[in-house]
C-alpha positions in Angstrom: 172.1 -46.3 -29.9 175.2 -44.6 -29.9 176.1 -41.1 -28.3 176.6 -38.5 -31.3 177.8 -34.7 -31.1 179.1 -32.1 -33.6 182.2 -30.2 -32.8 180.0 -26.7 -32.4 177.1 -28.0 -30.3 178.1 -31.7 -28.9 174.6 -32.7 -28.7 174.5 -36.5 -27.7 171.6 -38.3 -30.5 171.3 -41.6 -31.3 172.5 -43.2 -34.8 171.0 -45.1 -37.5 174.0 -48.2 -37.8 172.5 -48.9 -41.1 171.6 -52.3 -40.2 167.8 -53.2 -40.1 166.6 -56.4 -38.0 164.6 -59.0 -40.0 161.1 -59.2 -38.6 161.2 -63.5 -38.0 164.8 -63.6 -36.6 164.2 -63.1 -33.7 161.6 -65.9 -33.4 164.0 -68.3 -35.9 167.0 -68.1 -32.5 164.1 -68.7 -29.9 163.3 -71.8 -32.1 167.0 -72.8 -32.4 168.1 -72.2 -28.9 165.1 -74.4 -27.5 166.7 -77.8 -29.0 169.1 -78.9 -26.2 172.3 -77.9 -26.4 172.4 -75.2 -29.4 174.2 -72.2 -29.4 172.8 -69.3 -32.2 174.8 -66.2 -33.4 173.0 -63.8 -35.7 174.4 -60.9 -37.6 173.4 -58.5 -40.6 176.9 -57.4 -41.5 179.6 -59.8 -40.4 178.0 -62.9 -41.3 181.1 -64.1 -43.8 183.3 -63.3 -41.5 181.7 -65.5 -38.5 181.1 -68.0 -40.9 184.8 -67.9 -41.7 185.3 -68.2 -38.2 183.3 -70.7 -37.5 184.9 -72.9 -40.4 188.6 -72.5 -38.3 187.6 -73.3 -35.0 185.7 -76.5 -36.0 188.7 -78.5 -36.2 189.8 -77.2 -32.7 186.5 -78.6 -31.6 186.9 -81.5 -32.8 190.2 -82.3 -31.2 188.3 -81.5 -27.9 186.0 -84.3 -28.4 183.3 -82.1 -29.5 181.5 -82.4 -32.4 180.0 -79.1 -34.1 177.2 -79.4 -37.1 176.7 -76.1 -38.5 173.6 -74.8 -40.1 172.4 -71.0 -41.6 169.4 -69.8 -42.1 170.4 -67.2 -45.5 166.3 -65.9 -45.2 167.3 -64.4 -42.2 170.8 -63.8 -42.1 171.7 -66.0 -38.8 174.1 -68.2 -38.5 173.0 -71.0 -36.5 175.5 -73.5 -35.0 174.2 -76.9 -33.3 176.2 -78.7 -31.0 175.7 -81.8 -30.9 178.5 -83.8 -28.9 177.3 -88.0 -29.6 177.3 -90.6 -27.0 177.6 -88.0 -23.9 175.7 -87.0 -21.2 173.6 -84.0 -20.3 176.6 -82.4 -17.6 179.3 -83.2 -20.8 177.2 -81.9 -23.8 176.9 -78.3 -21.4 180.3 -78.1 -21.1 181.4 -78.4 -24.2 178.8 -75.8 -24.9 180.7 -73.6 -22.6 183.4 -74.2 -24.5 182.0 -73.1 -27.5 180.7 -70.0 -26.3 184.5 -69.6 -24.8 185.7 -69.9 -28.7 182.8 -67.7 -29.9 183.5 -64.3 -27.4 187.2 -64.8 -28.1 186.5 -64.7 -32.1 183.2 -62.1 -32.0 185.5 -59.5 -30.1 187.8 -59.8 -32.9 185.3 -59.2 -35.8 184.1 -56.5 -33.4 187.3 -54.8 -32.9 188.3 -55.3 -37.0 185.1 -55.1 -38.7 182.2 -53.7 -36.9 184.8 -51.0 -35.6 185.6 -48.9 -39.1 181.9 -49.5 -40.3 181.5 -47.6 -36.4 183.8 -44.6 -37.0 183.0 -44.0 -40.8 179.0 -43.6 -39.9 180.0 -41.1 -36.7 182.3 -38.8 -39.2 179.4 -39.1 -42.1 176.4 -38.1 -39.5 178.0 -35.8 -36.9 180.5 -33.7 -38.9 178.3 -33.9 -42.0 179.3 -30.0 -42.3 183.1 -31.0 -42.9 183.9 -31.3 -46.4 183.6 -34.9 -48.2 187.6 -34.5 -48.4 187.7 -33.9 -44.7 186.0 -36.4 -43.7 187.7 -38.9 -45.9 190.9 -37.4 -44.2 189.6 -38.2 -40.4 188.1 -41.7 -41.4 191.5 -42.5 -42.7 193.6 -40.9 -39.6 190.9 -42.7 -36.9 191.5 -46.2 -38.3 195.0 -45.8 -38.5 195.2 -44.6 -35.1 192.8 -47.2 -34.2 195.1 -49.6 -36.1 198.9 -48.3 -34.6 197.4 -48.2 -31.3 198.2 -44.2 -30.4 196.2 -41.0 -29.9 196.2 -38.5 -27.1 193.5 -39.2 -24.4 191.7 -42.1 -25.6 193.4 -45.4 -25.4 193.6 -47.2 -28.7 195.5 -50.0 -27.8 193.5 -53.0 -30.1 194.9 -55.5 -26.9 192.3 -53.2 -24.8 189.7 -52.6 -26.6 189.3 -56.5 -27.2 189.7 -57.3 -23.5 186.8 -54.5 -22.9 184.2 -56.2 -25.7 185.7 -59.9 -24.9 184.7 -59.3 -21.1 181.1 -58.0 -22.1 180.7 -61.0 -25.0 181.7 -63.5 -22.4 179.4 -62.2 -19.4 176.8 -62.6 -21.6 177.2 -65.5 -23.4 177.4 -67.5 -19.4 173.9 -66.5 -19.4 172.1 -66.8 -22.8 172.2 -69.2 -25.7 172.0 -66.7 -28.8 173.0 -63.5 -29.6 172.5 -60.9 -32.0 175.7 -59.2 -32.6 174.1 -56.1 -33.6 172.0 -55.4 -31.1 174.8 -56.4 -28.8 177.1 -54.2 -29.8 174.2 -51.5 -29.5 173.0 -52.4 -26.2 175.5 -54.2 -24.1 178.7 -51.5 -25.3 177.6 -48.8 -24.5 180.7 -47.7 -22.3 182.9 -48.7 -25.5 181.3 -46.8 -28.1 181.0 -44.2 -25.5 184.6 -43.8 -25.6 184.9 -44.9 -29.5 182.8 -41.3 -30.1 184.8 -39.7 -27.4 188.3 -40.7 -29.9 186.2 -39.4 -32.7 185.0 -36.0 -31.4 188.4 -35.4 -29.9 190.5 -35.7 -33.3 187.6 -34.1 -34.8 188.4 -31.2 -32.7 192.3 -31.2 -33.5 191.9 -31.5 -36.8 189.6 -28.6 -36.9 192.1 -26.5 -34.8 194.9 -27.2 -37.2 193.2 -26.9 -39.8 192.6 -22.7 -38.6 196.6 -23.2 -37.6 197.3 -23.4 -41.2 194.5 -20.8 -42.2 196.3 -18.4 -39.8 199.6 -18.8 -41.4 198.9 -18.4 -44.7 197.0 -15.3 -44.1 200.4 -14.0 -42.0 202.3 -14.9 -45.2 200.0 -13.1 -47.4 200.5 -9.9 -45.1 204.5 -10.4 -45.0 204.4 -10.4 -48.7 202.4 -7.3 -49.0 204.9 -5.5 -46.9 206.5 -2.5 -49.0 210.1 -2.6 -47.1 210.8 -6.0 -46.1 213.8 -6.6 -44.0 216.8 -9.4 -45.3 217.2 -10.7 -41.8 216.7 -9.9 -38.3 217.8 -11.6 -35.1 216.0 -12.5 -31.8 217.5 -12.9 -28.9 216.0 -14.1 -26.1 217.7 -14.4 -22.7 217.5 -16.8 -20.0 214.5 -14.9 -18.2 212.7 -15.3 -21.4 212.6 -11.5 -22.3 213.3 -10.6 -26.3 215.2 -8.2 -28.3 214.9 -7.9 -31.7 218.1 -6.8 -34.0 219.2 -6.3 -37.2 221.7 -8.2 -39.6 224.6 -6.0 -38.1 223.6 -7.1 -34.5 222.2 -3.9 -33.4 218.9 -2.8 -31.9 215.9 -2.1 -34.2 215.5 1.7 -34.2 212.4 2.7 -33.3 211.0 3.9 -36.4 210.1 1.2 -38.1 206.9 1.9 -37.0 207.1 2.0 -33.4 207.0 -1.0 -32.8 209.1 -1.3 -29.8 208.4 -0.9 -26.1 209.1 1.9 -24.1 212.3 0.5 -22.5 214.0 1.0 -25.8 214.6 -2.4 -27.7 213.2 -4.8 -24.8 210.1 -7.1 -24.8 209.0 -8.8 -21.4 209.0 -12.6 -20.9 205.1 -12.2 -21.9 206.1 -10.2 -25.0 205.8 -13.5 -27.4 202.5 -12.2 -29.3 204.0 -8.9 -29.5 207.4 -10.3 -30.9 205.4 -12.0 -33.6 203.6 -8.9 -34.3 206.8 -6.8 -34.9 208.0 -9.5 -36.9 205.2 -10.4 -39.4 205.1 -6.4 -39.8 208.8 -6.4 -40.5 208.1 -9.1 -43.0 212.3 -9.9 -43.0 213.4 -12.7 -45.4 214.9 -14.9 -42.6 215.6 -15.1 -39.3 217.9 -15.9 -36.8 216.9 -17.2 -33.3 219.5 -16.9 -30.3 219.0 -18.1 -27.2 217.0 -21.3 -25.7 213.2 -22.0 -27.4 212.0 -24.1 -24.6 208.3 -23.4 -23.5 208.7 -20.5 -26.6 205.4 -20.2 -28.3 206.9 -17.1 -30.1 209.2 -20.0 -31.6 207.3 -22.1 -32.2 205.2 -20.0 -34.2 208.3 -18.6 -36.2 208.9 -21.4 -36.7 206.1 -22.6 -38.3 205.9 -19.5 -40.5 208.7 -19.1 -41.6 210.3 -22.9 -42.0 213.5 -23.4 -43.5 214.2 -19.8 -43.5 214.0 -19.8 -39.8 218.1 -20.7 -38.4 218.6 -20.9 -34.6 222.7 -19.9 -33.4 224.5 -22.9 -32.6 226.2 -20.4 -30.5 227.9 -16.5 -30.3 228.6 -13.3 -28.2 224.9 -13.3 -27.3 223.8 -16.6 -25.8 226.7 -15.0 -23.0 224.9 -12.0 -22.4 222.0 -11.8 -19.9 220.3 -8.6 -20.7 
């Protein structure tokens, strides 16, 4: 089954897909697959959809030379298809079988990929982050798939062109070997290294959305304090200088005395280059109405942070008697 964790304790357990496996189906493909030259695909979930399939390719076949007759058994949700190419030898009627099975890996990895796939990532959200709210999780299901679908995340590579090739490879190993499958168990027992890194996507944006989602905590909590503050400032200025050391100033340009509540080093209105958390501190204290930010805000997580809190009230100098200073 596949590997499952939650975000606090990522113990790997195995999942209930929600698919059970009738009792006789697995005799009903043994009985299929031992008439000559038939080829047997059952599934529980994606049966329309191979059906569907199926219906497309035969004409392809058919140009080939290769006549397909196509029978389900509905008792026990398998598709069965029976070649049966007329008037042609043993050596002919297997390849044409091949070629079947070709068709068949090309359009199982598909369904895989675009059906089996979001049925996949909506049962990891539901059982592992069954803490999450029903709105977050309805929030993550929607963001994976659309990753999923646009192809980009950070670490995990989403491209649908590779993660077809990856299930198409398996699907077609297997198929050279064996006359039927079942694609659930397949996709449970031969993918292992794809839904390995299907929960590995999962548990990783998990884990981003749950930082964010503190991000956001944090800053309205900082807002909450700035508003609280009895003596807010109207603006005040940071300027920080190519060594990446801060002052902070106020709306005439000059140094914050130090009594607004000491907040300033012991240099006199200088912070260090490492000074970003205690910039941020004397600012949220401050509370000041806007800000403006001189100076470059490369690799600046003071910045960025301001940034984020304050928004549009946040301006950075195009340019003035302080970006040609170097204090």
């Amino acid at each position: 089954m596949i590997p499952l964790a939650t975000f606090a304790a990522p113990v790997r357990r195995p999942l209930s897909y929600g698919w059970n496996f009738p009792e006789s189906a697995q005799d009903i493909l043994n009985w299929e697959v031992a008439l000559l030259n038939t080829f047997s695909v059952a599934s529980i979930r994606a049966l329309s959809s191979i059906r569907d399939f199926v219906d497309r390719e035969i004409h392809k076949w058919e140009k080939q030379g290769v006549r397909v007759n196509v029978s389900e058994s509905s008792q026990s949700k398998t598709l069965t298809l029976h070649c049966q190419p007329s008037g042609q030898d043993y050596n002919s009627s297997s390849r044409n079988l091949q070629r079947i099975k070709s068709s068949i890996a090309n359009g199982l990895s598909d369904i895989i990929i675009d059906e089996y796939e979001k049925f996949l990532v909506t049962k990891l959200i539901d059982v592992n982050y069954a803490y999450l709210s029903e709105r977050d999780r309805a929030l993550l299901k929607a963001k994976a798939l659309k990753l999923l679908s646009n192809g980009r995340s950070n670490g995990y590579s989403v491209r649908r062109s590779q993660r077809k090739s990856r299930v198409w490879a398996k699907l077609s190993e297997y198929l050279e070997m064996e006359d039927q499958i079942m694609v659930e168990g397949f996709i449970t027992f031969r993918l292992k290294d794809y839904l390995e890194d299907l929960f590995d996507f999962v548990d990783q944006m998990v884990k981003e959305h749950l930082i964010n989602r503190e991000y956001r905590e944090f800053l309205r909590l900082l807002r909450h304090f700035m508003s609280r503050q009895p003596r807010p400032l109207p603006v005040i200025n940071i300027h920080r200088d190519s060594e990446g050391r801060y002052r902070l100033l106020n709306g005439k340009m000059k140094p914050l005395s130090g009594d607004r509540g000491g907040l300033l080093s012991n240099n006199g209105d200088m912070f260090g280059p490492d000074g970003d958390d205690l910039v941020v501190s004397a600012v949220v204290t401050l509370a000041p109405h806007r800000i403006v930010w001189h100076g470059t805000v490369d690799n600046s997580s003071c910045f960025d942070l301001l940034s984020d809190l304050f928004s549009d009230n946040l301006r950075v100098c195009d340019g003035c008697s302080l970006d040609c200073t170097d204090s």
